[in-house]
N, C-alpha and C positions, 0 to 999 in steps of 0.2 A: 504494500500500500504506500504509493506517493504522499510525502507532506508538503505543504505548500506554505516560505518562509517570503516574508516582504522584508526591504531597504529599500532606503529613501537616499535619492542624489540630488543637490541640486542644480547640475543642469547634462547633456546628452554627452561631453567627452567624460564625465565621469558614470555615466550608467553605461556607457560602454565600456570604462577598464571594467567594472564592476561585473560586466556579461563577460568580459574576457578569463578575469579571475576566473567567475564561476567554470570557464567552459575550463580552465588550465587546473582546476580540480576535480576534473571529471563529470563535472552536469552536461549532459546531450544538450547540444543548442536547440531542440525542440521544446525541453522543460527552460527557457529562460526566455520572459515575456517584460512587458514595457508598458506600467500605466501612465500617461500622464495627462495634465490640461487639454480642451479638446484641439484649440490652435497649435498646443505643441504635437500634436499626435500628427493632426491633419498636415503638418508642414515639415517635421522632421521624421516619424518613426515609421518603419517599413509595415506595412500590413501584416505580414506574417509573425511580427515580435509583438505585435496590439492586443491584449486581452481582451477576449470577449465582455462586451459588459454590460449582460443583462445575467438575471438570473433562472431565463430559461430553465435549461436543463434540469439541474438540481429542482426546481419548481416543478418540473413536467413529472420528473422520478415519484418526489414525494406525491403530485397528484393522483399520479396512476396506483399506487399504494392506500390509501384512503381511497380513492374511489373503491378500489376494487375489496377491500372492506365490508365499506359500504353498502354495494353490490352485493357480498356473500350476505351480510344482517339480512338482508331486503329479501333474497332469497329465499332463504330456510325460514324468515316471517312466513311467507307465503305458502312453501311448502306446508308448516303447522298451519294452515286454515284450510281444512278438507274441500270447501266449497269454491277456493279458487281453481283448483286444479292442478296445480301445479306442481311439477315432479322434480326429480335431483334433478336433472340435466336441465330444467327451466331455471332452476338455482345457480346452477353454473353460468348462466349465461346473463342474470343478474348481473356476476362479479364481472365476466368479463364486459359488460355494457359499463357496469358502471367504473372498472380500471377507463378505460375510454376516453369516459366525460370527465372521468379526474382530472386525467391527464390532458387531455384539452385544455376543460378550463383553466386548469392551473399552468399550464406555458402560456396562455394569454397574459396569466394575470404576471407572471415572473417574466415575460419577457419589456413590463413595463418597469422593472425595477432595475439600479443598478446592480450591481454585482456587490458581494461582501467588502471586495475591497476599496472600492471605490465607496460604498459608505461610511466603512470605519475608520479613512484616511481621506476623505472629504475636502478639509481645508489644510493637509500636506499639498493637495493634490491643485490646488487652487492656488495657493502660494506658487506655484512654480517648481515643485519638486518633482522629478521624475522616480517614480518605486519602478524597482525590479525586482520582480515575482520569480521565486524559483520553487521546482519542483523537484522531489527525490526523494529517497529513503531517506532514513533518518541519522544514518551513519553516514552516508555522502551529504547530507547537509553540514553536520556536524564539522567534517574535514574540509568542508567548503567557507563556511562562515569566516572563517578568521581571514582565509584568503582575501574575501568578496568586503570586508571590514576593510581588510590593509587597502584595498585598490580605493578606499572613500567615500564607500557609501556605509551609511547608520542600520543597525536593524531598527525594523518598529517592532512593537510588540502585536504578531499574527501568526500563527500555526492553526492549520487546519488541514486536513487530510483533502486532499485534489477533489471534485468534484466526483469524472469521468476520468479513474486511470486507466 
């Protein structure tokens, strides 16, 4: 399981020693991403280093998990009422209807949201700082951190395990 560690630069030659570091301690240049202000994104950071930033995904997971809940209660409700009719396999199809509309509705509603980091670094992120978000076990973070320190960027205080590893 990937953990996912932020620092903060403030400005693009030092979040790039800070990518270099990381990549010269062995983080894959895949796992090292770049948030910043929307002018600095739009004008300096490649698309491919940009984090995504909504909360989609993680939003879509947990809704298709509660729908699909949902969906079983709904079920086996039904099944215990003789008079609707209703059999396992109408129960089954409960959960998976209601995984569905979970998860529907809940990527609608997550992809109106920013992402984790971009809210609990909000005004790093408005000042002008660029965070560079890296991903990896915990023992490659751990061997990386001092390096990705020495090259100039700050840790903030953020660990959470990756989303989609």
């Amino acid at each position: 399981m990937k953990l996912r560690h932020v620092f903060s630069t403030p400005d693009l030659p030092s979040a790039e020693a800070a990518m270099d570091a990381a990549r010269a301690a062995g983080i894959p240049d895949d796992d090292i991403l770049l948030v910043a202000r929307s002018d600095i994104e739009v004008d300096s950071i490649p698309n491919e280093r940009k984090e995504a930033d909504t909360d989609l995904m993680p939003a879509a997971v947990r809704g298709a998990g509660y729908g699909a809940g949902a969906g079983l209660v709904a079920g086996l409700v039904a099944v215990a009422i003789p008079p609707l009719g209703v059999t396992i396999a109408g129960a089954a199809a409960a959960t998976v209807a209601g995984a569905v509309v979970g998860c529907w509705a809940s990527a609608l509603v997550g992809s109106s949201l920013p992402d984790p980091i971009r809210r609990k670094f909000h005004d790093e992120i408005e000042a002008g700082n660029i965070l560079v978000v890296v991903d990896g076990d915990k023992e490659l973070l751990t061997a990386a951190e001092p390096r990705i320190v020495s090259a100039g960027a700050a840790p903030l205080p953020f660990e959470a395990t990756k989303a989609m590893s």
